[in-house]
N, C-alpha and C positions, 0 to 999 in steps of 0.2 A: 855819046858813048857813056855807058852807065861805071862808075865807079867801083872795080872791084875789090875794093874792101870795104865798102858800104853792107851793113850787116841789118837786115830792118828788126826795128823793135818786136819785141814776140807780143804776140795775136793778146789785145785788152788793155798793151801800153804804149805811152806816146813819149818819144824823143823829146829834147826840152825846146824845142820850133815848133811841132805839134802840138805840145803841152798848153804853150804860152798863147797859142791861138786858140786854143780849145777855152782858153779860162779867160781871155781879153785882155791881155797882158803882153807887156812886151818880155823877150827873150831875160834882159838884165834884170826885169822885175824878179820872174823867177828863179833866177839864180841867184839873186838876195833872200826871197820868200825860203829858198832851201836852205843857205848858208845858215841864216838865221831859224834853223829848224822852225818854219812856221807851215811849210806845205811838206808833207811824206813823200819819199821819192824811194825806188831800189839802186842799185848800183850792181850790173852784171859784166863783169869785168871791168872795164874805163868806163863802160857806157852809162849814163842817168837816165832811167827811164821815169815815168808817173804811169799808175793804173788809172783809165775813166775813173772808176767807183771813187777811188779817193780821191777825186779832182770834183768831180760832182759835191761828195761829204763834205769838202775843204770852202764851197760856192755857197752851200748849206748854210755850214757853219760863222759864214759871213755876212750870211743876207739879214740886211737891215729894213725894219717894217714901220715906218712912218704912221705914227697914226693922228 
């Protein structure tokens, strides 16, 4: 039975369990990485969403190149 007051993230963003698999991370990582303003997130009512685009930018700007 589906949950009626389950409201799904609008079309481009991911909830913070989609978020945190999307970027290889567990759940608590990201909600640290937020607390501590390091990954951008909205907030649409209670809810935390993250856009792809700035989750991609956020992977970006992390990637380390070994040379």
């Amino acid at each position: 039975m589906q949950n009626r007051n389950y409201i799904p993230a609008p079309v481009g963003a991911l909830n913070v369990k989609q978020a945190a698999q999307y970027i290889g991370v567990s759940e608590r990582t990201l909600w640290r990485l937020k607390a501590n303003g390091d990954i951008p997130h909205s907030q649409i009512g209670g809810r935390i969403v993250f856009r792809k685009k700035t989750l991609d930018e956020f992977l970006e700007e992390k990637e380390v190149i070994h040379v």
